[in-house]
N, C-alpha and C positions, 0 to 999 in steps of 0.2 A: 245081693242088694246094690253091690255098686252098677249094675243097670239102670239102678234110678236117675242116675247122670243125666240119662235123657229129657227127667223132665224140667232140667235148665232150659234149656232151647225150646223145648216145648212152651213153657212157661214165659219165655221172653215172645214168642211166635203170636201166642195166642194174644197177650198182653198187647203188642203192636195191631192187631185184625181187630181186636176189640175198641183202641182206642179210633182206628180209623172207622170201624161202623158207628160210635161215638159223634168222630166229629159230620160226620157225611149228615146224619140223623139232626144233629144241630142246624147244620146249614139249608137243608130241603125241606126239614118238618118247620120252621123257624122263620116267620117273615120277620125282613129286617128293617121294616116301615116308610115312614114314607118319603119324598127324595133329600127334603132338609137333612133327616134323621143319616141317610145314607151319606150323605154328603160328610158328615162330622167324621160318623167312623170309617171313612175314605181317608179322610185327613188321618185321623187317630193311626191307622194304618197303612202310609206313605209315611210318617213318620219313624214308625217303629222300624221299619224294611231301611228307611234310609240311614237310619243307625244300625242295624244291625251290620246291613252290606259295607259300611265304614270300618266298623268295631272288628270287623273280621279278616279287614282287607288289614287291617293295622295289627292285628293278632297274628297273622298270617306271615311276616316278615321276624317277629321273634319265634315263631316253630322254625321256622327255616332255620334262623339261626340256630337253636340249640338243637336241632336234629343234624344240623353239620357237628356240632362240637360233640354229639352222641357218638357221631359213623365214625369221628379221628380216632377217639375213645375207644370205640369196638376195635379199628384196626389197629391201636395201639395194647389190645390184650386185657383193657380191664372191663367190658364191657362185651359181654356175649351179643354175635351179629346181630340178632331180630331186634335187640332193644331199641335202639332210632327209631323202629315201624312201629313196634308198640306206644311208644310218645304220641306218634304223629296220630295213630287211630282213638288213644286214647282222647285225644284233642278235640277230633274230628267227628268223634259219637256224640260225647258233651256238647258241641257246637250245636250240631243237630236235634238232639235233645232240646236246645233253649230254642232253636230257629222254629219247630213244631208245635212247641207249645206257646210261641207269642202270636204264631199265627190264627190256631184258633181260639187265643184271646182275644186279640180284635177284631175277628171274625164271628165273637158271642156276644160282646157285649150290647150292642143294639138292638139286636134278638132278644138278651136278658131283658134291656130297658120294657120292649115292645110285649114279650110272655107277663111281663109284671102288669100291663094292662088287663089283660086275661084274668089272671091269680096271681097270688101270690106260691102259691104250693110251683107252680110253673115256670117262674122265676128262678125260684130255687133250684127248679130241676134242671133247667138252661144251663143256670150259673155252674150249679156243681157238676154236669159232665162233661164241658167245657176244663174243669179243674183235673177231672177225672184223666180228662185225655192226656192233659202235663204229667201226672203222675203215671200213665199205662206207658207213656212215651217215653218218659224218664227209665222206669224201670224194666222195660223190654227192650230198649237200647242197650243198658248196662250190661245186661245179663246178656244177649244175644254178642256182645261183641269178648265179654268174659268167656262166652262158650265156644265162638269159634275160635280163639286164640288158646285154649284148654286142647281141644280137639286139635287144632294144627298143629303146637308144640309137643302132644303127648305123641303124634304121630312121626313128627320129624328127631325124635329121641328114644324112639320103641326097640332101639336097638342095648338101651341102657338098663340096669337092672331098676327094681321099681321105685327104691328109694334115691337112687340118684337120677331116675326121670324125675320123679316129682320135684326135686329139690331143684332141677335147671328151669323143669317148666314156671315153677310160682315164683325164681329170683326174675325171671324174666317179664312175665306177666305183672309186677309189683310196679314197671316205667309206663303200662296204662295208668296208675293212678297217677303218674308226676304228670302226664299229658291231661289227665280231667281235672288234675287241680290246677292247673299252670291255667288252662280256658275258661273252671270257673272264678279263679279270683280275678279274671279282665274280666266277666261276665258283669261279677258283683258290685267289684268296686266301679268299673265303667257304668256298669247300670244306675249303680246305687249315688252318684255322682247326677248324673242324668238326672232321674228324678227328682231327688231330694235339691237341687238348683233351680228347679223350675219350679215346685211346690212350695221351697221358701219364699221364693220371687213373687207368685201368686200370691201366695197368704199376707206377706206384708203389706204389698202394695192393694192388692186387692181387697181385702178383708180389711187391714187398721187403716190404710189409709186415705183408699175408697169408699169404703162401707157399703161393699156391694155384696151377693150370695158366694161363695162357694161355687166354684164351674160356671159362674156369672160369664155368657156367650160375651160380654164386653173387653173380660178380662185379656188380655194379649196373650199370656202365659198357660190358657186352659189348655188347648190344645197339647203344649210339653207337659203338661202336666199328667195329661189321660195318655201319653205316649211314655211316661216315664215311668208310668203304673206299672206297664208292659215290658220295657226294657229291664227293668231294675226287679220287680215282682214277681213275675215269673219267666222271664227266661233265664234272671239271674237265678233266683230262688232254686229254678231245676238243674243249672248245672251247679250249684252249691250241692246238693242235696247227691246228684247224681257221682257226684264226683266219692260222698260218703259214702253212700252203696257200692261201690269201684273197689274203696279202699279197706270198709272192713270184710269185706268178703277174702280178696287178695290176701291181705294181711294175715286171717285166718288158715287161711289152703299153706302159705308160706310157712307159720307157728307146726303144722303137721306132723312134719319126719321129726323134729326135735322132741316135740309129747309123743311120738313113738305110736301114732295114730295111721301113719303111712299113707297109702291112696285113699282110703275107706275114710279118715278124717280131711287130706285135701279137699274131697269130692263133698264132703256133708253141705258147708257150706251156700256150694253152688245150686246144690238139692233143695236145701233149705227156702233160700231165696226162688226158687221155680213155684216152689210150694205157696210160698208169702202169696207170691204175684196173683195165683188160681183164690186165692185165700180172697185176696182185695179187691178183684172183680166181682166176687160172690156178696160183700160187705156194699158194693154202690147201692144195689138194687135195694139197699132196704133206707136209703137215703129220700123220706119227705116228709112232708108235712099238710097241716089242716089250712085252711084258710084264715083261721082268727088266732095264729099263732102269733103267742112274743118271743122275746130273747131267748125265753128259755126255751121253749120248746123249737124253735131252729137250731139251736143248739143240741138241744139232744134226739132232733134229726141227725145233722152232721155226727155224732158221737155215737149214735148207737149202727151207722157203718162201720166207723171205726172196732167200736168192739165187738161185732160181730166177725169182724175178720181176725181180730188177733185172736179172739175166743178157740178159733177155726186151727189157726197155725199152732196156740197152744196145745193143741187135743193133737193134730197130727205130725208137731215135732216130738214127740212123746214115739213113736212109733218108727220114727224116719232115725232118731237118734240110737234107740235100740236096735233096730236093725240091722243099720251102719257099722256101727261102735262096740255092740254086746253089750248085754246088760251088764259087766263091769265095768263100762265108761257110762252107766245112766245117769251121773253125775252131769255130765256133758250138757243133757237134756235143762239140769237145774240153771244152769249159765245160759242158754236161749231163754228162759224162761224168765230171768232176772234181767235183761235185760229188756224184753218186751213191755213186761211190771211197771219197767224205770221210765222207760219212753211216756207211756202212759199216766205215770204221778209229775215226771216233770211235765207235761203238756199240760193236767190241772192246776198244778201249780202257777205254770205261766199265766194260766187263766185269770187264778184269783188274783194276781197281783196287776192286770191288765186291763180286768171288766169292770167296767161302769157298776155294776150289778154286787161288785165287794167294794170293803171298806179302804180300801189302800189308792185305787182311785177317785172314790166319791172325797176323800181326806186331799184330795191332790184339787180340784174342784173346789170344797171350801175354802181351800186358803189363797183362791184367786179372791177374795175380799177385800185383801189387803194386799194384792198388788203381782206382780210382771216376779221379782223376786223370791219370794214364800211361795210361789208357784214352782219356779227353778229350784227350790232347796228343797222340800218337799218330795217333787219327782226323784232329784236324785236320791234323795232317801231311801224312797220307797224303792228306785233301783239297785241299792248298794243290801238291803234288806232280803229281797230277791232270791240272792244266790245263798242264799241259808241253806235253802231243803235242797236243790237242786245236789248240792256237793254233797250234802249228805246222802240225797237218793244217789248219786252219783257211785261213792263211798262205798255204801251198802253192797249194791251191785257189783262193782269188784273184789270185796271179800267175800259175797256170795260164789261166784262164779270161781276166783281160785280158788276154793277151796272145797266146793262141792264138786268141782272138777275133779280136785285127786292132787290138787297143786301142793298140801303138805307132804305128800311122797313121792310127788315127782315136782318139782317147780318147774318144767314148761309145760306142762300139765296145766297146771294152775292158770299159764299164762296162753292156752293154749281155749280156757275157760272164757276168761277176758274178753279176748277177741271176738269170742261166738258169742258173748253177750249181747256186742255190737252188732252183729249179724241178726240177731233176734230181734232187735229193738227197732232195725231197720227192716225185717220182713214183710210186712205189712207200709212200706213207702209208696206202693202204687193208690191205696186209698188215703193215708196220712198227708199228702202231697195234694192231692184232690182236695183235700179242704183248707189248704191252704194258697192254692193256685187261683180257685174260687173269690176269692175274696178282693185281686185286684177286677176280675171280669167284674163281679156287682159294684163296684168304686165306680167302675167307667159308667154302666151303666147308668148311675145313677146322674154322673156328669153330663153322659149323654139327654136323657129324662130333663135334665137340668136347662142346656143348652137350646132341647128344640124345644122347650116351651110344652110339656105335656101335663095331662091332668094333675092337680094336685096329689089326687091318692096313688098316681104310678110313680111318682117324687117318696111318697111317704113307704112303701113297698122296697122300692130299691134301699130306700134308708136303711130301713129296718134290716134287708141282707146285706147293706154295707157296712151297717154298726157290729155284725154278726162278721164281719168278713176281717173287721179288725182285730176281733180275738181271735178267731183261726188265724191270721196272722203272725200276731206275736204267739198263738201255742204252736205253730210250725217254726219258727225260729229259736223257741226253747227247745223242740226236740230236733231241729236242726243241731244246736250246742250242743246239747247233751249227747248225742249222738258223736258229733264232731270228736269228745273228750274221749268217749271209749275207742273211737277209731284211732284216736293219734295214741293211746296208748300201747294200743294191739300194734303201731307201727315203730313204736317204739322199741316196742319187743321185736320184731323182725327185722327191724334196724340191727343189734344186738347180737340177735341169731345169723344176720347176713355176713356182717364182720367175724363170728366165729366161723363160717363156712369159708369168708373168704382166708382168711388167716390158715386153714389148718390146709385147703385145695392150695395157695402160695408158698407154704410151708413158713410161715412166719411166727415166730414166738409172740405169743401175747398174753399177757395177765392181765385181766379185768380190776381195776379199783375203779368203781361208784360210787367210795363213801365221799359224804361231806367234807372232808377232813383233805381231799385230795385236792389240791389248788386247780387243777385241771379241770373237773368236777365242776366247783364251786365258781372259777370263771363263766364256765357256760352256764350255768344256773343265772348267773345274775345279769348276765346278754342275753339268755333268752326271755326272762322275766320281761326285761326292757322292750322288747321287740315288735309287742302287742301296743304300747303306749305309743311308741314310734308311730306304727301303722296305723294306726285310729289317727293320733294328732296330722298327720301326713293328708291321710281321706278326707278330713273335718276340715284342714283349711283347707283341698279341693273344691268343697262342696261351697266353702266358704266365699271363695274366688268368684266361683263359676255364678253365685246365687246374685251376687254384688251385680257381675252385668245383668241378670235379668230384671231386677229392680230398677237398674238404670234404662234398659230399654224397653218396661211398662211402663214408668214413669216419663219418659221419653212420647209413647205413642198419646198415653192419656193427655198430655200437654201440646201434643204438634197436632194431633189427627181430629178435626172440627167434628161433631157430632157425634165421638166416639161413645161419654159417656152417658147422652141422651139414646143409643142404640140407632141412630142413623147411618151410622158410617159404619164398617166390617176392620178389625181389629187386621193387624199383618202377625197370622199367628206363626207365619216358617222360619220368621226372622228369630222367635224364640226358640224351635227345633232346633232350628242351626245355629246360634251359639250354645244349648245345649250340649249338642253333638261333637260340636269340635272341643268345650272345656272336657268334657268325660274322656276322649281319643287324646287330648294333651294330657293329663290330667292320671292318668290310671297307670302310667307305664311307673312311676318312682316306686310307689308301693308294692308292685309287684314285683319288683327287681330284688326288695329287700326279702323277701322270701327265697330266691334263689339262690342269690348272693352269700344270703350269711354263715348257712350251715359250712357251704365249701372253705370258706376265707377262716373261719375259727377253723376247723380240721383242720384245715393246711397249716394253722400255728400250734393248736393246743392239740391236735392229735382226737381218735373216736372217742375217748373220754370226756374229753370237754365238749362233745357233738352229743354225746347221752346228756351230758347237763345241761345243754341248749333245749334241746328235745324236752326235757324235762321243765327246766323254768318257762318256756316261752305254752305251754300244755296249761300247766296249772295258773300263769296270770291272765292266758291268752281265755281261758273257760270262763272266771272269773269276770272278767270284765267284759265278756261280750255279753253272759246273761247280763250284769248291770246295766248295757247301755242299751239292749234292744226291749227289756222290760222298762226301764225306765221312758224309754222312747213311745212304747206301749201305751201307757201308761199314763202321760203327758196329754195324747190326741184324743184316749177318749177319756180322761177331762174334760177336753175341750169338747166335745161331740155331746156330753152328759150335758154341758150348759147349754150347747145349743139346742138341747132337747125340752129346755123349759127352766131348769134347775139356776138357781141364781140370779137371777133378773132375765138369763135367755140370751139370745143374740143381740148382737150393738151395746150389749149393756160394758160399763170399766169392768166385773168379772170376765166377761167374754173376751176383752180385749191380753186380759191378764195369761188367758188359756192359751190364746192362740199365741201370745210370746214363749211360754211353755212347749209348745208342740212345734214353735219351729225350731228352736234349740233341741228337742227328742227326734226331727226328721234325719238328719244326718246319725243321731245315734241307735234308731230302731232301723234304718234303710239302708245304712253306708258303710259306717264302720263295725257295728255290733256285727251283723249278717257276716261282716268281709273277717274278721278275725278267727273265726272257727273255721276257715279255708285255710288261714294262714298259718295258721298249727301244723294241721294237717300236710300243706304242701313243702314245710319244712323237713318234716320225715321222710316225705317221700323225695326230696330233692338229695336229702342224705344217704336213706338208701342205694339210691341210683349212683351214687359218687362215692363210695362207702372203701371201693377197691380202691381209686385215686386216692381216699384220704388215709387210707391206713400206709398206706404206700411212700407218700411223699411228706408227712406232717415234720413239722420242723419238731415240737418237741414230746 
């Protein structure tokens, strides 16, 4: 059975051919109208490239750096040679990841606007395989670069027996995931920085204090604005997302030899996710809808891909788990299974608390009544309310999984359960990503629709799959989190497991205390706690900075530029790309650094103890508070979308004005920092990991 290995590569291979007949299909089948139309998303797309080619060139000078401070490392003995190459590729696939998929974002959406004149069923199908291609691209990157670095290393260590190949090949292949998390949180927060500056800028100036449309061609700011969809949306989105797939996979293969699962459980894993990938190509095709559809029923278009695919992977990890494992690990199977479950209850979840369509939004909307404040206290309510079921579906899921594992008689069994949860919940990311990628393409869209001036009902079309593209949104960033949480756990664990491998191959004595009660412990518990508040407050005044200059220079054009706001004169829309561009490229490095930084500077003083309680505080507030800010952030806009849709006196009315204060206080917390905190968990364990021999080695106490 372990032949089935094959169908990683296989599954990454085809996932890649499929997304490119995808996007080829979008672009040839697909007029992109007429030259006005071309002209916008020309701009939209000199934008996005000129950020991106910036964002990379600036990303590009810290790999160097710590792939030098890897190789000293390697030659200094705690760090096995390939690791440096594995950072750098790890980087370098995530890059490409988001580089592919912003492309044919802005590459669809004018196509989306243009198919919405046609139908609306058409639109949808534009939009969503434009999504598709982010997600096949996303997860046939991952997996293709997990497999030839699996193949490479098992081959360059064949001379080992099989449990100390495996155990070289996955401590090594675990510095891909510090490379896809290191690229996605510049991704996120750079992106998420981006956007959410220009979006604030627009909305204030535009909307309360112009009283003009939404992607009003007047506005100075629209064009960063339909460029920071892209930046932040999904190129950030898929290396956030890609970087999860990286890590709980790794993380799993790594957990192996300890549960005493050996090559047979390393390799499930990477099986597993081949299998998702064939699973979530098969789910697109049943993605559409009627012509005289509402919310709902675009809705469960999008949803019944979804479960169609995990339906798929459920019936045949059932099979692939038994085969692998033996039916005395069919336990194994209940841990992919609870995990998939969880994805899917947190994703409704996110939903209800998100859509115009339940009561926790529409409550968010009446109390624009009374004003800009009971809007603000409200959202955060309803965001702090949020993370109820979440931690409990959360909860569940890991006492499912250790323990239907086998984790009460063996505990890395248990924890070995955990992991493949994560792995399961994330198997089906090639179509889960697709509806989530979806949603900034129909935004533009509709901006675009907006811009040139097109039929009213291809305005109310795009609407209708933009108000739909905001709850696949925020349910792509609830199971982005949730996902986040079981990964940083299973890394947790292999954190854990690495320090006992490395300890016993050093010969170094160690006793493990974890309890509360150990000051060691109990420091890093309450620095890691802290860490997530840091980075959010850090992101938020970014965003805060960067948003100030573009209010000052819309407000600037609208005041110097004669016949701006009668539509005679053409707005200077590059002067907002480019201060954009440069606050995100200033902007993004502090918070990342704190990621890096902290786990090595507490080891080097409190020793891997106090790194398990970093790992552990910064997990559980870091989860915590990104479902509150990206549901509440959720949550906020379509409010405000619910009023402009009629509800409360409608647009220009003091309710609307109350909404749209609401939704820009939630853009930095649904785009910025909520999205960038479940990176930051994550890229903390894996920074630990990777330095794990340094810090047991040299810790002061």
């Amino acid at each position: 059975m372990e032949s089935l290995l094959i169908l990683a590569p296989i599954g990454a291979i085809v996932a890649l051919l499929f997304a490119i007949y995808l996007a080829f299909s979008i672009i040839k089948k697909n007029d992109e109208g007429s030259p006005d139309v071309v002209e916008i998303a020309e701009a939209i797309r000199e934008g996005a490239r000129a950020y991106l080619k910036r964002q990379y060139k600036g990303v590009a000078i810290f790999f160097i750096v710590i792939f030098v401070i890897l190789l000293i490392m390697s030659f200094m003995g705690y760090l096995a040679k390939p690791v440096p190459f594995a950072f750098i590729t790890g980087g370098i696939f995530s890059g490409l990841a988001g580089f592919f998929g912003m492309t044919i974002a802005t590459n669809s959406s004018a196509r989306t606007a243009m198919a919405a004149r046609d139908s609306l069923n058409k639109g949808l199908r534009v939009a969503f395989s434009a999504g598709a291609v982010m997600g096949l691209v996303v997860v046939g990157l991952g997996l293709l670069n997990l497999s030839i670095w699996y193949f490479a290393l098992n081959a360059a260590y064949a001379d080992l027996p099989d449990l100390e190949r495996i155990q070289n090949v996955t401590s090594i292949m675990l510095t891909l995931g510090m490379g896809a998390s290191s690229m996605a949180l510049f991704a996120r927060v750079g992106g998420g920085i981006f956007t959410k500056a220009a979006d604030v800028g627009a909305d204030l100036v535009g909307k309360v204090e112009a009283n003009i449309p939404e992607d009003d061609p007047r506005n100075p700011a629209v064009i960063a604005d339909n460029v920071g969809d892209n930046v932040g949306d999904v190129a950030g989105m898929g290396a956030d997302l890609y970087e999860s797939y990286l890590g709980s996979i790794i993380a799993t293969s790594a957990l192996a030899v300890s549960a005493g699962l050996g090559v047979a459980g390393a390799t499930a894993p990477l099986i597993i996710a081949g299998v998702g990938i064939l699973c979530s190509i098969v789910g697109t095709f049943f993605v559409k809808t009627t012509e005289d559809a509402d919310q709902a029923k675009l809705l469960g278009a999008l949803r019944r891909g979804t479960i169609t695919s995990s339906v798929l992977v459920a019936i045949l990890a059932f099979f692939l788990v038994r085969g692998l494992l033996g039916v005395e690990n069919i336990g194994v199977y209940w841990a992919v299974l609870s995990g998939l479950v969880a994805g899917i209850i947190i994703g409704n979840v996110t939903e209800y608390y998100t859509s115009d369509q339940y009561k926790p939004t529409r409550n968010i909307a009446a109390s624009s009544a009374t004003g800009p404040a009971t809007v603000i206290i409200s959202g955060i309510a309803v965001g702090m309310s949020s993370t109820v079921v979440p931690v409990v579906v959360v909860a569940a899921s890991i006492l499912i999984s250790f323990f239907l594992a086998g984790g009460s008689q063996n505990f890395n069994m248990g924890l070995y359960g955990i992991a493949i949860s994560a792995v399961g919940m994330l198997s089906t990311l090639g179509i889960t990503l697709a509806t989530d990628a979806y949603g900034p393409v129909a935004d533009n869209a509709g901006g675009i629709a907006e811009m040139t001036h097109q039929p009213s009902f291809v305005r109310d079309r795009t609407d209708a799959l933009d108000a739909l593209g905001n709850t696949t949104a925020a349910t792509g960033k609830g199971f982005a989190i949730g996902s986040a949480a079981l990964t940083a756990l299973a890394l947790i664990a292999s954190f854990i497991d690495q320090v006992n491998l490395i300890a016993v191959r050093e010969n170094i004595p160690l006793e493990w205390d974890l309890s509360l009660i150990n000051p060691k412990v109990l420091v890093g518990l309450f620095i890691g706690a802290m860490l997530p508040f840091l980075f959010s407050a850090m992101t938020m005044e970014a965003v805060g900075r960067a948003a100030q200059k573009i209010v000052m220079e819309v407000r600037r054009q609208f005041k110097e530029i004669a016949g701006l706001m009668e539509g005679t004169a053409k707005p200077d829309y590059a002067s907002c790309v480019d201060i954009c561009t440069k606050a995100a490229q200033k902007e993004m490095l502090p918070p990342a650094l704190i990621a890096i930084i902290s786990p090595i500077v507490v080891g080097l003083i409190v020793g891997v103890e106090g790194v398990a309680g970093l790992l552990g505080g910064a997990t559980a507030s870091g989860f915590l508070l990104a479902i509150m800010m990206s549901n509440a952030g959720g949550a906020w806009d379509n409010a405000k979308k619910y009023i402009e849709g009629g509800a409360y006196n409608g647009k220009g009315s003091d309710n609307h004005k109350a909404a749209v204060t609401g939704d820009t206080v939630g853009d930095p917390f649904k785009d910025t920092s909520g999205p960038s905190v479940n990176i930051l968990i994550k890229l903390i364990s894996m920074v630990a990991i990777v330095f794990a021999a340094l810090i047991l080695q040299n810790s002061l106490l």
